[in-house]
N, CA, C and O of each residue as an XYZ file, in Angstrom:
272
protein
N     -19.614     88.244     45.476
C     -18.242     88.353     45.035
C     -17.449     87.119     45.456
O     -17.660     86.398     46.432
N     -16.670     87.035     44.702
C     -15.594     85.575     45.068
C     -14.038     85.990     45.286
O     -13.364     86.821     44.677
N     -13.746     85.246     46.214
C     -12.250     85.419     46.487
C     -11.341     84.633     45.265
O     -11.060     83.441     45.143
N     -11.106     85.458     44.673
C      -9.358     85.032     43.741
C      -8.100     84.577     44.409
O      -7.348     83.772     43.858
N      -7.844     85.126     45.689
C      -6.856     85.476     46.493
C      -6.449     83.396     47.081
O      -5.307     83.023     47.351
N      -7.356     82.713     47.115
C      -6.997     81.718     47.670
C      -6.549     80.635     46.484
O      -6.979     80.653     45.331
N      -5.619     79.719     47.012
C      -5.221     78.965     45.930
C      -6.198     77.450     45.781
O      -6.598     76.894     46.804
N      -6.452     76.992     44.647
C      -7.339     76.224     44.870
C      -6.558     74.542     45.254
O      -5.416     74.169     44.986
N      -7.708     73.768     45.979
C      -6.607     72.891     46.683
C      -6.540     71.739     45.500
O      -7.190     71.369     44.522
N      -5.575     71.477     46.077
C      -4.091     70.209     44.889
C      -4.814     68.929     45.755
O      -4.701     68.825     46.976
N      -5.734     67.779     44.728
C      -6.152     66.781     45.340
C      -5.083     65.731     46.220
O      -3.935     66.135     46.033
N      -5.099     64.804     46.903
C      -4.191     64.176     47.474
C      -4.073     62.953     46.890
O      -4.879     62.088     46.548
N      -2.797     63.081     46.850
C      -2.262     61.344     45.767
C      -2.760     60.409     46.620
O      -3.107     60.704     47.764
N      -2.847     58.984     46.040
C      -3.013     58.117     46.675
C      -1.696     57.245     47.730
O      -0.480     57.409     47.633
N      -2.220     56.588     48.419
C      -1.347     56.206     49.715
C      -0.254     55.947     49.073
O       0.786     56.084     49.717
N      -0.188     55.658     48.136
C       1.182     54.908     47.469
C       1.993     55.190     46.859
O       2.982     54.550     46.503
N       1.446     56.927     46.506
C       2.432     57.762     45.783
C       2.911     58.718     46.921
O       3.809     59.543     46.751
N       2.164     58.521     48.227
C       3.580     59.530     49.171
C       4.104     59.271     49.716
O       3.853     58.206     50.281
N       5.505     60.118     50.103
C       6.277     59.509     49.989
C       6.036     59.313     51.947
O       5.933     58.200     52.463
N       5.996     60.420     52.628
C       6.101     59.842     54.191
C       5.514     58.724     54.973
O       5.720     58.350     56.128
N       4.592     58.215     53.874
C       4.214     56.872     54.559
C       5.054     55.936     53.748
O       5.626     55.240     54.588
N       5.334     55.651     52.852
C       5.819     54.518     51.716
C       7.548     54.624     52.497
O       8.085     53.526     52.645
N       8.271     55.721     52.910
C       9.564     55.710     53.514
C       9.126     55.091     54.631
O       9.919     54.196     54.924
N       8.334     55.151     55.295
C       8.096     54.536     56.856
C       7.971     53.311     56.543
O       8.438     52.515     57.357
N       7.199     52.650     55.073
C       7.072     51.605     55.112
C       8.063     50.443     54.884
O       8.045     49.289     55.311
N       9.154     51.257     53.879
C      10.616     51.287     53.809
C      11.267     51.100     54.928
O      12.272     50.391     54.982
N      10.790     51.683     55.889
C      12.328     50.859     56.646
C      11.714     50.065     57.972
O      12.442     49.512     58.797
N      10.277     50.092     58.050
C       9.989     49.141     58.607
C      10.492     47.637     57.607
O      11.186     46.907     58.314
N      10.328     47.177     56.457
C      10.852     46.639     55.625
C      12.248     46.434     55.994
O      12.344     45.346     56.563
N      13.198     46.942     55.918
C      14.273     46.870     56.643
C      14.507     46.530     57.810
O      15.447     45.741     57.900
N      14.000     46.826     58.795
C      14.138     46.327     60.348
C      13.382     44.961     60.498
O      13.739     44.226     61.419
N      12.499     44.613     59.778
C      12.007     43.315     59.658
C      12.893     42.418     58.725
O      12.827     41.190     58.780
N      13.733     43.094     57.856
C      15.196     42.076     57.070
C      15.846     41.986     58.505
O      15.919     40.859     58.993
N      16.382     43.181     59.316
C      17.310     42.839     59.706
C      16.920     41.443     61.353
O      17.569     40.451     61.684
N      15.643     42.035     61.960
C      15.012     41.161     62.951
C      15.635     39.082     62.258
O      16.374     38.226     62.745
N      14.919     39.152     61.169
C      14.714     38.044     60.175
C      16.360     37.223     60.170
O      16.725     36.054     60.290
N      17.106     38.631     59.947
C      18.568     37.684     60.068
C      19.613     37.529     61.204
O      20.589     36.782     61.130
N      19.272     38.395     62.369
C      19.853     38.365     63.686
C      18.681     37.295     64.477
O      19.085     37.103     65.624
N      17.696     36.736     64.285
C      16.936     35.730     64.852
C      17.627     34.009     64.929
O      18.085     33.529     63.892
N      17.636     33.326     66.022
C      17.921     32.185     66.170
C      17.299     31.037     65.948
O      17.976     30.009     65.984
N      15.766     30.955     65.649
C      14.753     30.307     65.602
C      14.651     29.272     64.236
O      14.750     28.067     64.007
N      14.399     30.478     63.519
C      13.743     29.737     61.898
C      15.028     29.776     61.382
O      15.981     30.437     61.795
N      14.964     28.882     60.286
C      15.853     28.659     59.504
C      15.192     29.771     57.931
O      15.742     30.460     57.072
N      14.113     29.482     58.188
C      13.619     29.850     56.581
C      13.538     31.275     56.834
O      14.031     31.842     55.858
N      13.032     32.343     57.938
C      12.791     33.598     58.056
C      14.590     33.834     57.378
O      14.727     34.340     56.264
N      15.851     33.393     58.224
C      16.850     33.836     57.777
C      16.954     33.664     56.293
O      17.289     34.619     55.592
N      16.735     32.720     55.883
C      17.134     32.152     54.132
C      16.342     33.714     53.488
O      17.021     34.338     52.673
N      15.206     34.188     53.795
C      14.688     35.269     52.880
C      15.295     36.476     53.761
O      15.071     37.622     53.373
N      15.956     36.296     54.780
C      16.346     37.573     54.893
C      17.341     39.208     54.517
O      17.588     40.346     54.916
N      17.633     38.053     53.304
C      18.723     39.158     52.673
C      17.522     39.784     51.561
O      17.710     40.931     51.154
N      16.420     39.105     51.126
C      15.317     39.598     49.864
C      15.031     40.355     50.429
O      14.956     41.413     49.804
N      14.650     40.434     52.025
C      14.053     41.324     52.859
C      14.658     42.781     52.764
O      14.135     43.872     52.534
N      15.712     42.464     52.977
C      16.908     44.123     53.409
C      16.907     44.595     51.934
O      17.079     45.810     51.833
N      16.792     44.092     51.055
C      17.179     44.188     49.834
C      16.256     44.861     49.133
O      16.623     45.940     48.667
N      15.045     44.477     48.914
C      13.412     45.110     48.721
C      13.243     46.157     49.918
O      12.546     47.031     49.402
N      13.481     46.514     51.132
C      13.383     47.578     51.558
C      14.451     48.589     51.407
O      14.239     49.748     51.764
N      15.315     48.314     51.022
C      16.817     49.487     50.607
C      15.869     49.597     49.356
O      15.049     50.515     49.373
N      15.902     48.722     48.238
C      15.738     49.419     46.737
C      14.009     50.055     47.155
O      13.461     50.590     46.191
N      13.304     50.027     48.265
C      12.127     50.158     47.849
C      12.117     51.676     48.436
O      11.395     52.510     47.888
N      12.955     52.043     49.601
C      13.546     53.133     50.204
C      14.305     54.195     49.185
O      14.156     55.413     49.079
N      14.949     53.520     48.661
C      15.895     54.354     47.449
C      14.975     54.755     46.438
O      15.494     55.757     45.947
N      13.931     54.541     45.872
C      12.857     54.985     45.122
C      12.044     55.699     45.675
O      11.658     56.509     44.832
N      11.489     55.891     46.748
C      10.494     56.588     46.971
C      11.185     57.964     47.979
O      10.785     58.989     48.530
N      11.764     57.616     47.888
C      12.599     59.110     48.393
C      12.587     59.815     47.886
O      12.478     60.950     48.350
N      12.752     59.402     45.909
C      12.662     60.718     44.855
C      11.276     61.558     44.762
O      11.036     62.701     44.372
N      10.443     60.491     45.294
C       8.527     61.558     45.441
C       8.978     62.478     46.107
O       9.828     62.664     46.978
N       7.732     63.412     45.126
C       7.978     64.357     45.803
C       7.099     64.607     46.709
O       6.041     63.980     46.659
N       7.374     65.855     48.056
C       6.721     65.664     49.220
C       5.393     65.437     49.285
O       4.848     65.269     50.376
């Protein structure tokens, strides 16, 4: 006899469609904009550091809508 009673399992998306790692990766993205533009050193880390904050906000703001 076979159990009906259990639900059968829902395969797992790939790394890139979920969302609790891709948000983590998001704002590590962000804290590396912001490191990039409070730094005294490089000139060039600051020059990309607004692409930085910028690609992790819009990349944050998208993957928030995945669903869990």
């Amino acid at each position: 006899m076979t159990d009906h009673t259990l639900a059968p399992k829902k395969p797992r998306r790939p790394f890139f469609l979920r969302r609790g790692p891709m948000e983590a990766l998001a704002v590590a993205l962000i804290a590396l904009g912001f490191l990039m533009l409070f730094q005294p050193f490089a000139l060039v880390l600051y020059t990309y550091s607004f692409i930085t904050l910028l690609a992790g906000t819009l990349m944050f703001t998208i993957v928030s809508k995945f669903p869990e």
